[in-house]
DOGU-799772 format. One record per atom (N, C-alpha, C): residue number from 1; atom name; y, z, x. Coordinates in nm, 3 decimals, always signed. Layout:
N
i_at_py_pz_px
NUM_CA_Y_Z_X .
...
***
This chain:
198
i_at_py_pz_px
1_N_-5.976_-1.551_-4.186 .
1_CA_-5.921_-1.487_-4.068 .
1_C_-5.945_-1.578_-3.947 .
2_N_-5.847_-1.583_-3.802 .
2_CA_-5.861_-1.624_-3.753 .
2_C_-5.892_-1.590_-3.573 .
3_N_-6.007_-1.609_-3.523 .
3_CA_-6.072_-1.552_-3.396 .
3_C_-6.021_-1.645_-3.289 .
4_N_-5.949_-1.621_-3.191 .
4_CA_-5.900_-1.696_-3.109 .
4_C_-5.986_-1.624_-2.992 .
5_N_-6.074_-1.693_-2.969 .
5_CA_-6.163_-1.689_-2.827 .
5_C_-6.110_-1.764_-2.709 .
6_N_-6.111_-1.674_-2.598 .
6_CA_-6.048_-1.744_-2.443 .
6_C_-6.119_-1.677_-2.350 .
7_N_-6.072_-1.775_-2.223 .
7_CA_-6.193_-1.695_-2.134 .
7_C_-6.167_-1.824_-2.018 .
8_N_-6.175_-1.787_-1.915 .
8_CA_-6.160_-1.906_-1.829 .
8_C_-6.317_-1.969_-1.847 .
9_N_-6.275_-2.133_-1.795 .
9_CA_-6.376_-2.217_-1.797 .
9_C_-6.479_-2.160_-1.703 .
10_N_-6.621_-2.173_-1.783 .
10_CA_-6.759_-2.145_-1.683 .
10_C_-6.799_-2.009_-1.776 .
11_N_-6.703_-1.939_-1.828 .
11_CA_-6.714_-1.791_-1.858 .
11_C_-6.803_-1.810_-2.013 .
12_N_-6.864_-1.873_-2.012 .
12_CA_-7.009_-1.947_-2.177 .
12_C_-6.899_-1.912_-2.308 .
13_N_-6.814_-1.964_-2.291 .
13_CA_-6.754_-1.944_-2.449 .
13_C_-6.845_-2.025_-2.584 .
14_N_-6.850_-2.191_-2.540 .
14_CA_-6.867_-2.266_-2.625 .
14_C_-7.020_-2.182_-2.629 .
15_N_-7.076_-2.117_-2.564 .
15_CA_-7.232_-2.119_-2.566 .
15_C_-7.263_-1.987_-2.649 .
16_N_-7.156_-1.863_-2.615 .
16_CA_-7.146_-1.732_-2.702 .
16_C_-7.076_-1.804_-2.869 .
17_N_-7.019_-1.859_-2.884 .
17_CA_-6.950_-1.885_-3.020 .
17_C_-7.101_-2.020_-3.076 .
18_N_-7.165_-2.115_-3.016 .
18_CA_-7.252_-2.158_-3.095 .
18_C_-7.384_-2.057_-3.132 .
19_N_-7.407_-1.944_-3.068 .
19_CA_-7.494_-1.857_-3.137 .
19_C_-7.446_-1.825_-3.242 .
20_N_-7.321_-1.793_-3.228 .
20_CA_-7.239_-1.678_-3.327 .
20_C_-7.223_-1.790_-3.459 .
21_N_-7.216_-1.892_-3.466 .
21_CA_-7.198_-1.965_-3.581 .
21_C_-7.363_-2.016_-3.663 .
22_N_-7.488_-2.011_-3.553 .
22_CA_-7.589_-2.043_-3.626 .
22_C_-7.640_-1.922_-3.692 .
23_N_-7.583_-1.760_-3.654 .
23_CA_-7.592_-1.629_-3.682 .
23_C_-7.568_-1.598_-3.802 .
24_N_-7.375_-1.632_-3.782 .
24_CA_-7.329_-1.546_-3.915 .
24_C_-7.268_-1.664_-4.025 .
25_N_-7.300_-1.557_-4.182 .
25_CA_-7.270_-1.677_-4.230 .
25_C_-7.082_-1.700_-4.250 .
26_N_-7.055_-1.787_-4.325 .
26_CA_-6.914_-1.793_-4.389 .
26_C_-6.826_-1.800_-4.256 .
27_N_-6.844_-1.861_-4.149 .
27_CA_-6.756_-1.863_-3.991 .
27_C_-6.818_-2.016_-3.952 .
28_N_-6.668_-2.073_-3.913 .
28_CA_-6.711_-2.195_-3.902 .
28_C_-6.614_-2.250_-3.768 .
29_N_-6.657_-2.320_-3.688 .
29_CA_-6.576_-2.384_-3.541 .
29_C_-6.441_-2.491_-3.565 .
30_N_-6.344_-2.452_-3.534 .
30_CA_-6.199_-2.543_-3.509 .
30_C_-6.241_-2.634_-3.435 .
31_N_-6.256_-2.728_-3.432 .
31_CA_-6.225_-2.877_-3.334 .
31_C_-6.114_-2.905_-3.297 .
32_N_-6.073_-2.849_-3.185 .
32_CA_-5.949_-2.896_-3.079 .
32_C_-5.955_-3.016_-3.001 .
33_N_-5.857_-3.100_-3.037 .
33_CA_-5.803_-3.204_-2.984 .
33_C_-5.767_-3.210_-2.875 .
34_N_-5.803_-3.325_-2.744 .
34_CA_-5.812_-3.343_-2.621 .
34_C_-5.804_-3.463_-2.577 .
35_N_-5.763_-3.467_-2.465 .
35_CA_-5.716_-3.602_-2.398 .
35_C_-5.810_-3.645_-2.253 .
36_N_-5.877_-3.490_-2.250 .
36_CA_-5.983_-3.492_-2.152 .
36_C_-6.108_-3.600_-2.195 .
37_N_-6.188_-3.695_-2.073 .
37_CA_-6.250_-3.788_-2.118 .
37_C_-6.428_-3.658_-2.153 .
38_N_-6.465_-3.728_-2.248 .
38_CA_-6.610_-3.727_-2.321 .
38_C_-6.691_-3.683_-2.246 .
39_N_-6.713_-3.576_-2.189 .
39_CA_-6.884_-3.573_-2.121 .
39_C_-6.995_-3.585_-2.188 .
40_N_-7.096_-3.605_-2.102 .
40_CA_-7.237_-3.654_-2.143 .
40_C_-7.269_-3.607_-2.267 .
41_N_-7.252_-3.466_-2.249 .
41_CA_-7.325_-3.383_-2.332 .
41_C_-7.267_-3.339_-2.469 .
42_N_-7.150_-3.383_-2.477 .
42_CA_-7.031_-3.415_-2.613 .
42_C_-7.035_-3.488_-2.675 .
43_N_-6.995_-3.425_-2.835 .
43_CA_-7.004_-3.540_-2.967 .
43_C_-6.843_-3.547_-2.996 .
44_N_-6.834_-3.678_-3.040 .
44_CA_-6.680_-3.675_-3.102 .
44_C_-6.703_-3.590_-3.229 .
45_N_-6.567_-3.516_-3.217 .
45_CA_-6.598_-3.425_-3.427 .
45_C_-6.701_-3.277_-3.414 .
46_N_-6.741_-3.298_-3.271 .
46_CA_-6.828_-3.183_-3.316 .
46_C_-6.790_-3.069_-3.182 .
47_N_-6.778_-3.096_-3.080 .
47_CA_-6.676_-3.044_-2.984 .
47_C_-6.568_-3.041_-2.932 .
48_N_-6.549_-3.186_-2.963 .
48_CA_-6.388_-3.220_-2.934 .
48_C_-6.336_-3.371_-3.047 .
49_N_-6.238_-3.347_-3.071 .
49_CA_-6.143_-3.492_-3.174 .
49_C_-6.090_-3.538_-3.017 .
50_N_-6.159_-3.691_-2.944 .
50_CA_-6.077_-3.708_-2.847 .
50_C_-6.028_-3.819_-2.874 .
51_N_-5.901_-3.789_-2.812 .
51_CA_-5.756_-3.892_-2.857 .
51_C_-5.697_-3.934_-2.726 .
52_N_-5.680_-4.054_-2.731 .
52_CA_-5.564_-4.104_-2.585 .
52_C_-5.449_-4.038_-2.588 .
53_N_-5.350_-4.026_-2.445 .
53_CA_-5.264_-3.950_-2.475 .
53_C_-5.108_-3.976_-2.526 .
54_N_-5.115_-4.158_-2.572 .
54_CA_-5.016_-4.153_-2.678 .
54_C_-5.062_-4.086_-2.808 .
55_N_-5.162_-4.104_-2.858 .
55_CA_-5.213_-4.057_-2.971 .
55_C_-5.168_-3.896_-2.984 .
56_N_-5.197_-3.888_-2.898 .
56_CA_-5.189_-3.683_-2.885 .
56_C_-5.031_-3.652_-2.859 .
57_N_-4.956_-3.734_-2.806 .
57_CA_-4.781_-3.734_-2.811 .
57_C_-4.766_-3.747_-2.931 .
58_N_-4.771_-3.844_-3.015 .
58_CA_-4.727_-3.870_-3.120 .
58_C_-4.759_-3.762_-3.180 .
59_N_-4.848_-3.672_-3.215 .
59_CA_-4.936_-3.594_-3.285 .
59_C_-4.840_-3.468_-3.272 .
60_N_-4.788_-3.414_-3.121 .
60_CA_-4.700_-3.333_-3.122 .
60_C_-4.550_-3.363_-3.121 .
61_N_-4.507_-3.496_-3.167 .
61_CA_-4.356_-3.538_-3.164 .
61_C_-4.353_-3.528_-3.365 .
62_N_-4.482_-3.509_-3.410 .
62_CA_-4.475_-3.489_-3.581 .
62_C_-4.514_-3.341_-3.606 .
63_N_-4.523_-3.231_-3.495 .
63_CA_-4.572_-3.128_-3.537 .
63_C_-4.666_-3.076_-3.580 .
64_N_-4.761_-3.156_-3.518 .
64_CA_-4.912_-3.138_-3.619 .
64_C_-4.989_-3.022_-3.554 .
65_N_-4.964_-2.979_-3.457 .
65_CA_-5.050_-2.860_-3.393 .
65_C_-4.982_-2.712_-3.409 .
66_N_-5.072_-2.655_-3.408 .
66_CA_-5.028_-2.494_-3.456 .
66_C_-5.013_-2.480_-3.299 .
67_N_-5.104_-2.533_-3.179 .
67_CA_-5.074_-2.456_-3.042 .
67_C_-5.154_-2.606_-2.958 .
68_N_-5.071_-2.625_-2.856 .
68_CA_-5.083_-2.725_-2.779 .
68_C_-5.074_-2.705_-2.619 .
69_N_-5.138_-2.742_-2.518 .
69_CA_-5.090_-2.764_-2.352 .
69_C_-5.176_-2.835_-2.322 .
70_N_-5.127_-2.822_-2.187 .
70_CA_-5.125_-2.919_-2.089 .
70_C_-5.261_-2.817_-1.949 .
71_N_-5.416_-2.850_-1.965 .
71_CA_-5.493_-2.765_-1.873 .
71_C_-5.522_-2.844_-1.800 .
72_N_-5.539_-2.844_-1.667 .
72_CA_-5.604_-2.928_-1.562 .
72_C_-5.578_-3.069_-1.580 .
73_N_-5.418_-3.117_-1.642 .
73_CA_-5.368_-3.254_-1.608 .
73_C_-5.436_-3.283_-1.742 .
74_N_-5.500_-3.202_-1.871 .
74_CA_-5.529_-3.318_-2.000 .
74_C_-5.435_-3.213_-2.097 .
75_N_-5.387_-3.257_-2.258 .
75_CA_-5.400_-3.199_-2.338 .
75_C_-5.501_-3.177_-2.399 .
76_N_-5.447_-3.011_-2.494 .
76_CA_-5.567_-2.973_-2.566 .
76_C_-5.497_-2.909_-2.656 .
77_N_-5.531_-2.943_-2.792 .
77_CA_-5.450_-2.884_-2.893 .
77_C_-5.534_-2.828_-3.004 .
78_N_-5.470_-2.755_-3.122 .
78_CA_-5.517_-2.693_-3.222 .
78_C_-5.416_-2.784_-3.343 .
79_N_-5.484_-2.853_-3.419 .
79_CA_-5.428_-2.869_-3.542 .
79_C_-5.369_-2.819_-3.627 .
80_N_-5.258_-2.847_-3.734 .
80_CA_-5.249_-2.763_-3.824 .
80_C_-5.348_-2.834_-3.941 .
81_N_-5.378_-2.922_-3.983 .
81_CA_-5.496_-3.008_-4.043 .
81_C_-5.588_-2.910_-4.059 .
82_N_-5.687_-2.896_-3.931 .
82_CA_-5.819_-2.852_-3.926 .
82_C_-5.783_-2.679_-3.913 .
83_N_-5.712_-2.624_-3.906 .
83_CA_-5.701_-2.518_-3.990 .
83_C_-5.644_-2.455_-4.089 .
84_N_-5.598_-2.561_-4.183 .
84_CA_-5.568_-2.542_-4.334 .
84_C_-5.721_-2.602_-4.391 .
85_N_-5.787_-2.709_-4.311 .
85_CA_-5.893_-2.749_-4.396 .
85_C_-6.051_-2.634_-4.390 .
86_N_-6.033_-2.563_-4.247 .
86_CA_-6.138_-2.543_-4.234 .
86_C_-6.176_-2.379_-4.259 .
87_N_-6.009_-2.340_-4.266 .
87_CA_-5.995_-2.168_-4.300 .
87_C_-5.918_-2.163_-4.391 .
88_N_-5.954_-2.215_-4.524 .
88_CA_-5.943_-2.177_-4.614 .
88_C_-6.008_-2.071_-4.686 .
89_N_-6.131_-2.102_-4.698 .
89_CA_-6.244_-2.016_-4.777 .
89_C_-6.352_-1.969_-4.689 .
90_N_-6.303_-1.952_-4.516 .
90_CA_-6.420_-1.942_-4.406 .
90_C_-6.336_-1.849_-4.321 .
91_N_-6.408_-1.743_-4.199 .
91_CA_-6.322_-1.718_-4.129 .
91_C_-6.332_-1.819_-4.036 .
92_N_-6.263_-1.862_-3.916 .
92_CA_-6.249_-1.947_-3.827 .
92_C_-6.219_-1.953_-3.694 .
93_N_-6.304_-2.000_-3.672 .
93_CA_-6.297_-1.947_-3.449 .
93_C_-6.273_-2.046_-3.414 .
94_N_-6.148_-2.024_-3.305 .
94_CA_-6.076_-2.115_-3.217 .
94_C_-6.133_-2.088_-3.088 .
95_N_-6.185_-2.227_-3.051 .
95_CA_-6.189_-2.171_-2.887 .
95_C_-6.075_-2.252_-2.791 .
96_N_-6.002_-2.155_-2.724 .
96_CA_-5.848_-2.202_-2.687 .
96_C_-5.820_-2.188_-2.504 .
97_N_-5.733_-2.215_-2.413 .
97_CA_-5.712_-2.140_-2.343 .
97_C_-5.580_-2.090_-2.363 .
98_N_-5.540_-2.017_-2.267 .
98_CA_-5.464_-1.896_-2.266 .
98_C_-5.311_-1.894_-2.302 .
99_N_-5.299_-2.062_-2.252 .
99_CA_-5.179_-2.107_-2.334 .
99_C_-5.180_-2.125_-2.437 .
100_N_-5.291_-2.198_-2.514 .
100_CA_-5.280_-2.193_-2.676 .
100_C_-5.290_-2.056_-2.759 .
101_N_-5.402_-1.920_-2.677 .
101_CA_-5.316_-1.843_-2.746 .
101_C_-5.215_-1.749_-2.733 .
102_N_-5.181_-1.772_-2.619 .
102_CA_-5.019_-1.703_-2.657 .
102_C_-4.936_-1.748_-2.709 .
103_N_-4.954_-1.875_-2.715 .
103_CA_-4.893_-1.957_-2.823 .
103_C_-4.896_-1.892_-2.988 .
104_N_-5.027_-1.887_-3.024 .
104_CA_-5.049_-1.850_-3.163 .
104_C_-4.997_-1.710_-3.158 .
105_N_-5.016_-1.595_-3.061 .
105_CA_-4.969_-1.452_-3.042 .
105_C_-4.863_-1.463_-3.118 .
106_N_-4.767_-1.543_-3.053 .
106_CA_-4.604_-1.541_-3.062 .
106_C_-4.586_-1.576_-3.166 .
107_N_-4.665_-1.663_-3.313 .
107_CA_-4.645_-1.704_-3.464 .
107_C_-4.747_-1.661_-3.558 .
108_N_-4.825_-1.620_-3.526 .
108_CA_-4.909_-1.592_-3.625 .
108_C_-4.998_-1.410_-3.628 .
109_N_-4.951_-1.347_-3.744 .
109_CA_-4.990_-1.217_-3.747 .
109_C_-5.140_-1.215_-3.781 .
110_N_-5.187_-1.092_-3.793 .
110_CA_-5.352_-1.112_-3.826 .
110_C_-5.483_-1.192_-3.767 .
111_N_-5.444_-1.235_-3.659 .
111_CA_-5.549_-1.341_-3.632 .
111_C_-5.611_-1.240_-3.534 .
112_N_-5.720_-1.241_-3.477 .
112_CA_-5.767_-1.195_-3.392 .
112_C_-5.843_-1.220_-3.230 .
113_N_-5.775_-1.144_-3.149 .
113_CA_-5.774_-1.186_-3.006 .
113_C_-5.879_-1.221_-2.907 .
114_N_-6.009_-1.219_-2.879 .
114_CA_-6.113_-1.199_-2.819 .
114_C_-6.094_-1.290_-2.653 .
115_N_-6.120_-1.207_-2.594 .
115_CA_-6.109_-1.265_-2.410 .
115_C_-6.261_-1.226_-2.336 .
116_N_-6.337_-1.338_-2.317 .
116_CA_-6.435_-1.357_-2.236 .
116_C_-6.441_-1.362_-2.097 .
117_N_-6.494_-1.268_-2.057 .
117_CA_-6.480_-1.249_-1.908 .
117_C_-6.606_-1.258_-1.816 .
118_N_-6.661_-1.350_-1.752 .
118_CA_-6.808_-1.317_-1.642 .
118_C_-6.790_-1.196_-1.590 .
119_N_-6.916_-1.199_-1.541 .
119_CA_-6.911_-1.053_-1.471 .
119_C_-6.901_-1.024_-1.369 .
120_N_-6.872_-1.189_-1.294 .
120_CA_-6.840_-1.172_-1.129 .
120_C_-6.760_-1.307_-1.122 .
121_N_-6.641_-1.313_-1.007 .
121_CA_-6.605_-1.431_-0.973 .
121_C_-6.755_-1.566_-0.968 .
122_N_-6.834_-1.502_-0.842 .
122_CA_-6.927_-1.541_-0.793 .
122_C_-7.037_-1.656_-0.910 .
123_N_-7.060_-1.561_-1.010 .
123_CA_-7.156_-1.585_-1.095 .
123_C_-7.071_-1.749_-1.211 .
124_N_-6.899_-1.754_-1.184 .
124_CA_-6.834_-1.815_-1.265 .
124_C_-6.870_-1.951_-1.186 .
125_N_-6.858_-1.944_-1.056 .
125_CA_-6.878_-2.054_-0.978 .
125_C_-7.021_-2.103_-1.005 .
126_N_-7.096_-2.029_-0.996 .
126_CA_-7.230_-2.070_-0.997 .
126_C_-7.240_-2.150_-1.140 .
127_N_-7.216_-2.049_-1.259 .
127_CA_-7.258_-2.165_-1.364 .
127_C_-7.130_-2.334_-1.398 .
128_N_-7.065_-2.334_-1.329 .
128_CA_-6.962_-2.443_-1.322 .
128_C_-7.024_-2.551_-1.245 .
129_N_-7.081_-2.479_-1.128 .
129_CA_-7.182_-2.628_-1.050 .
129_C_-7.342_-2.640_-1.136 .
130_N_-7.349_-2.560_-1.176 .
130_CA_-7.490_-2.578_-1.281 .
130_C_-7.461_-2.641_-1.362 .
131_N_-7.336_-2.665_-1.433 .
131_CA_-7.358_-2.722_-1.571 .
131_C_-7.314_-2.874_-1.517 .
132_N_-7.293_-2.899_-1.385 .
132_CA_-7.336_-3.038_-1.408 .
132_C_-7.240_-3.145_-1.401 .
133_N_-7.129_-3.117_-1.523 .
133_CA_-7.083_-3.212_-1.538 .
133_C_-6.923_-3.221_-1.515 .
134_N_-6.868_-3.162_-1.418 .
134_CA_-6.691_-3.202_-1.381 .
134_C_-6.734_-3.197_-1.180 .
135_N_-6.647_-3.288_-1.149 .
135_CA_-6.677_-3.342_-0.994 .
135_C_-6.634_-3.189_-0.911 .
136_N_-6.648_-3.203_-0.763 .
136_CA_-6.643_-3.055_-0.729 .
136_C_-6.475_-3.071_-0.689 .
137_N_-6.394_-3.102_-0.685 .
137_CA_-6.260_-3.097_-0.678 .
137_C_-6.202_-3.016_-0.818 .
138_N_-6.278_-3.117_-0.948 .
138_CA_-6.256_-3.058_-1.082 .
138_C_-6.313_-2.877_-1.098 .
139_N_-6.410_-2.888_-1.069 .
139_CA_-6.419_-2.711_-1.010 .
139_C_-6.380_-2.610_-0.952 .
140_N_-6.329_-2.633_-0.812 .
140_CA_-6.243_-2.589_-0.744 .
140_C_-6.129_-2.580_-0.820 .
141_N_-6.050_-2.662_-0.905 .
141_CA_-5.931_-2.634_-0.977 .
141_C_-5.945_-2.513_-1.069 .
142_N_-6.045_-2.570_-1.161 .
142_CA_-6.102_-2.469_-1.241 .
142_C_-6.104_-2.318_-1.190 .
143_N_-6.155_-2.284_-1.126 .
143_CA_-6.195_-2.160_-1.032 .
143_C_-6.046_-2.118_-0.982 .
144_N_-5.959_-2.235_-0.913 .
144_CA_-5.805_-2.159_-0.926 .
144_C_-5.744_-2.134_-1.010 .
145_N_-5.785_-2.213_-1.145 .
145_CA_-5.677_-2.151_-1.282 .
145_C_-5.759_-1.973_-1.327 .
146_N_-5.884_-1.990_-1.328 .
146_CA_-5.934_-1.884_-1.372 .
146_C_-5.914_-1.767_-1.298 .
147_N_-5.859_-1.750_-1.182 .
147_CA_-5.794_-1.614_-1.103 .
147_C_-5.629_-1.585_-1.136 .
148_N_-5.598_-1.736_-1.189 .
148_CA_-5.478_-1.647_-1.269 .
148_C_-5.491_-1.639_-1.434 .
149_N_-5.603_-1.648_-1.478 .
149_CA_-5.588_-1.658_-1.612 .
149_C_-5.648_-1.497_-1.652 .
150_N_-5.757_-1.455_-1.569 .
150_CA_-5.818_-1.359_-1.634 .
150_C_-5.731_-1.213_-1.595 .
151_N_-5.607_-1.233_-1.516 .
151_CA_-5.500_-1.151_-1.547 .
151_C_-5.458_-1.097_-1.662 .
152_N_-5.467_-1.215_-1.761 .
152_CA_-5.443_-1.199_-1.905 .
152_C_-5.495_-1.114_-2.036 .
153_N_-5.617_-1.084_-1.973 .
153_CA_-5.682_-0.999_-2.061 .
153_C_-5.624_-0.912_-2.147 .
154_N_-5.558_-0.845_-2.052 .
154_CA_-5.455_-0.697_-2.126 .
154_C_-5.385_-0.740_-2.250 .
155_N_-5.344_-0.865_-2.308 .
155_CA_-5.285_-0.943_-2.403 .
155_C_-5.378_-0.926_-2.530 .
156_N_-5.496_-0.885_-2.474 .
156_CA_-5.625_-0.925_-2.621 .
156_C_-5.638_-0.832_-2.681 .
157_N_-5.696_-0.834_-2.805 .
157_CA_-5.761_-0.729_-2.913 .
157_C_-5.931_-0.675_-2.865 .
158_N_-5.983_-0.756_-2.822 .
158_CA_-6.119_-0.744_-2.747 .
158_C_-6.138_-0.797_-2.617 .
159_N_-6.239_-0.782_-2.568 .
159_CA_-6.285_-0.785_-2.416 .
159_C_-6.448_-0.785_-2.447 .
160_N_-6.520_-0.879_-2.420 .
160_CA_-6.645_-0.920_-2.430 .
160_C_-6.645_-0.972_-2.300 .
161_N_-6.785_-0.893_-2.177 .
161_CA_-6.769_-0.971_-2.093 .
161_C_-6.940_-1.034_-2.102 .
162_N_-6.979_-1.134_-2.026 .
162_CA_-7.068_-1.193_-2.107 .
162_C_-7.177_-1.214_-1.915 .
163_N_-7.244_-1.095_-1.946 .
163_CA_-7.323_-1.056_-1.908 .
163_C_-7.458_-1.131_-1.850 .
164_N_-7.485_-1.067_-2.027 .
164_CA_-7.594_-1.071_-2.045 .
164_C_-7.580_-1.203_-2.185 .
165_N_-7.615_-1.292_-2.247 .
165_CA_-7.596_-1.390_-2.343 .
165_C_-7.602_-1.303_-2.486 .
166_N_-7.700_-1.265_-2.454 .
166_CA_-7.799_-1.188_-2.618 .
166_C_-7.672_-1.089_-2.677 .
167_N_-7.641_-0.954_-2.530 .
167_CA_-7.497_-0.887_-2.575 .
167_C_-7.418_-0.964_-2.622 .
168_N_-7.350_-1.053_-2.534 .
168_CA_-7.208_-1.092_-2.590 .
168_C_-7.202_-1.168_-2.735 .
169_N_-7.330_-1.207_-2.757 .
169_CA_-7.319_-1.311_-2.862 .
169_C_-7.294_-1.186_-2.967 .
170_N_-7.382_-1.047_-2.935 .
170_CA_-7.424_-0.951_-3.044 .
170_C_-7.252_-0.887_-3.029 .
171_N_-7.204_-0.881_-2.923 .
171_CA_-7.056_-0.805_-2.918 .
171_C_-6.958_-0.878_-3.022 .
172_N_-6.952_-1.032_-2.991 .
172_CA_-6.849_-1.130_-3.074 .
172_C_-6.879_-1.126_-3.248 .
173_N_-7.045_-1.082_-3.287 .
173_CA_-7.057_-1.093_-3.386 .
173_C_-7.026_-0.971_-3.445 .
174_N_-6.995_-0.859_-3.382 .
174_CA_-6.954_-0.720_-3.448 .
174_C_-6.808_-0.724_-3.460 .
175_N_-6.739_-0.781_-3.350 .
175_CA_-6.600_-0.777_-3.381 .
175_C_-6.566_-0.880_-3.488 .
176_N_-6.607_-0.988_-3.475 .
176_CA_-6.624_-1.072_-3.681 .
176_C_-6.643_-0.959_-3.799 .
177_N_-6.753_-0.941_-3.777 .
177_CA_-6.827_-0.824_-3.908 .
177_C_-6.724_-0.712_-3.914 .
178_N_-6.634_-0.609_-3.782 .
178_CA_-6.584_-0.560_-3.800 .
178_C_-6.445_-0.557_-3.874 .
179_N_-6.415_-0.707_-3.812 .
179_CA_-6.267_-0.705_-3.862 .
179_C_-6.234_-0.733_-4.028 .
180_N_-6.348_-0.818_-4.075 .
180_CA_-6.326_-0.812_-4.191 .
180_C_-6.354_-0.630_-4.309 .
181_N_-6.375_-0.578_-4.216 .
181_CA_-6.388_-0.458_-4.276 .
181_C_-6.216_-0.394_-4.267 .
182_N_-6.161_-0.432_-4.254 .
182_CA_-6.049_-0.383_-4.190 .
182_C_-5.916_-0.393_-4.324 .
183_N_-5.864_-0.235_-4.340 .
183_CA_-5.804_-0.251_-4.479 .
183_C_-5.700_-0.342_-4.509 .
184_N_-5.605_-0.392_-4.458 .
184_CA_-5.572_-0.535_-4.479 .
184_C_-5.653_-0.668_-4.536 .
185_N_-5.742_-0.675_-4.453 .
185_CA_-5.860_-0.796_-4.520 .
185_C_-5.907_-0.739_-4.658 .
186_N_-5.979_-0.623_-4.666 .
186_CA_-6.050_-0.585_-4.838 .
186_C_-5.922_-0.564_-4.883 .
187_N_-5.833_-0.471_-4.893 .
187_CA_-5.700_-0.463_-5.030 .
187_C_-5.774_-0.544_-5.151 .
188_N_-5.755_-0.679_-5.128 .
188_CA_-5.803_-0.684_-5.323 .
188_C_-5.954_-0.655_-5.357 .
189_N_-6.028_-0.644_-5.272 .
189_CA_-6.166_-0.558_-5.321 .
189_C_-6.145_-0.432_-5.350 .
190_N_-6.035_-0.393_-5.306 .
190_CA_-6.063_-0.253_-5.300 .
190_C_-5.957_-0.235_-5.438 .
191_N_-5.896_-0.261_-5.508 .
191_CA_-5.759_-0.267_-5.553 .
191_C_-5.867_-0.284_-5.723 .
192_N_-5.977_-0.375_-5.732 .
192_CA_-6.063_-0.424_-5.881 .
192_C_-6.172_-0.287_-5.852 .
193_N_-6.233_-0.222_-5.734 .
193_CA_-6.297_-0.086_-5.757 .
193_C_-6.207_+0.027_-5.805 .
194_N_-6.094_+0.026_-5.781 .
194_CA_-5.979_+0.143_-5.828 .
194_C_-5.971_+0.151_-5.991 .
195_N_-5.961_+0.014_-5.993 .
195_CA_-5.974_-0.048_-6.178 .
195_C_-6.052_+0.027_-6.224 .
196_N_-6.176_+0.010_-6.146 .
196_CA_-6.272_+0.089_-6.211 .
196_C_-6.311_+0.210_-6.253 .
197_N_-6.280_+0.248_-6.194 .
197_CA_-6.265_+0.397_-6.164 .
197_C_-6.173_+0.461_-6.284 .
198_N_-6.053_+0.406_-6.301 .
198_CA_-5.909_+0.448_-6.444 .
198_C_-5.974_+0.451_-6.569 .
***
């Protein structure tokens, strides 16, 4: 199954989804492709596949992304590669913005929606100059996309707003746990107990 997490920048996505992956088992992270340069604190392969931006043209002139744009002047895309390779036998969390998933909304059934929200404008700013690392012009942008992005909410399956760390990580991991409970997902578990039963 597939978890498409969004949330404007600052709002701890990458930081709620790396709990949630050292947590639960069988859930594993999409690596989205970017044209944005490397910060300090980034591994190639492990947060981002970064590609120049012929590389990343070419990439969408062959169709290779399930969902692609254009945020703050870089691309950022979703493979179709790394999620045939990586959700196969796993569920799989995308962390996207808002263009990539309405993108996926519009083609793909079953996947599931999740929108991260701070709990104050105020508090979004604050952790954006804490973490350090985009110049304060790059912030200020940031902070203007995120007053029109978190309009978007109403579009989602969930609403996690992220508080408190410990909640949201515990909120994102119930809506995982939940959804696979969900009779669409079991059908063939449930279909070999019926067997049983005759």
């Amino acid at each position: 199954m597939l978890f498409i997490i969004t949330g404007p920048s600052g709002c701890g996505k990458s930081t709620i989804i790396r709990h949630v992956m050292r947590d639960l088992r069988n859930v594993r992270f999409s690596v989205s492709h970017t044209t944005r340069p490397k910060r300090p604190s980034e591994q190639e392969g492990r947060d981002y596949h970064f590609a120049t931006k012929p590389e990343f043209e070419r990439m969408i002139a062959k169709e290779q992304f399930v969902e692609w744009a254009v945020v703050h002047g870089h691309y950022y895309g979703t493979s179709k590669k790394e999620i045939a390779s990586k959700g196969k036998n796993s569920d799989l969390v995308l962390d996207i913005d808002i263009q990539g998933a309405r993108q996926i909304m519009s083609r793909r059934d079953g996947a599931v929606f999740v929108f991260i929200l701070p709990p104050v404008f105020k508090e979004l700013r604050r952790r954006l100059k804490e973490r350090g690392e985009d110049r304060r012009d790059a912030i200020e942008e940031r902070l203007r996309t995120a007053k029109k992005e978190i309009r978007h909410y109403v579009l989602f399956d969930y609403i996690v707003i992220n508080n408190k760390l410990d909640r949201a990580v515990l909120e994102l991991e119930s809506i995982i746990l939940g959804s696979r409970c969900r009779l669409a997902v079991r059908k063939p578990e449930i279909k070999s107990i019926l067997r049983s039963f005759t």
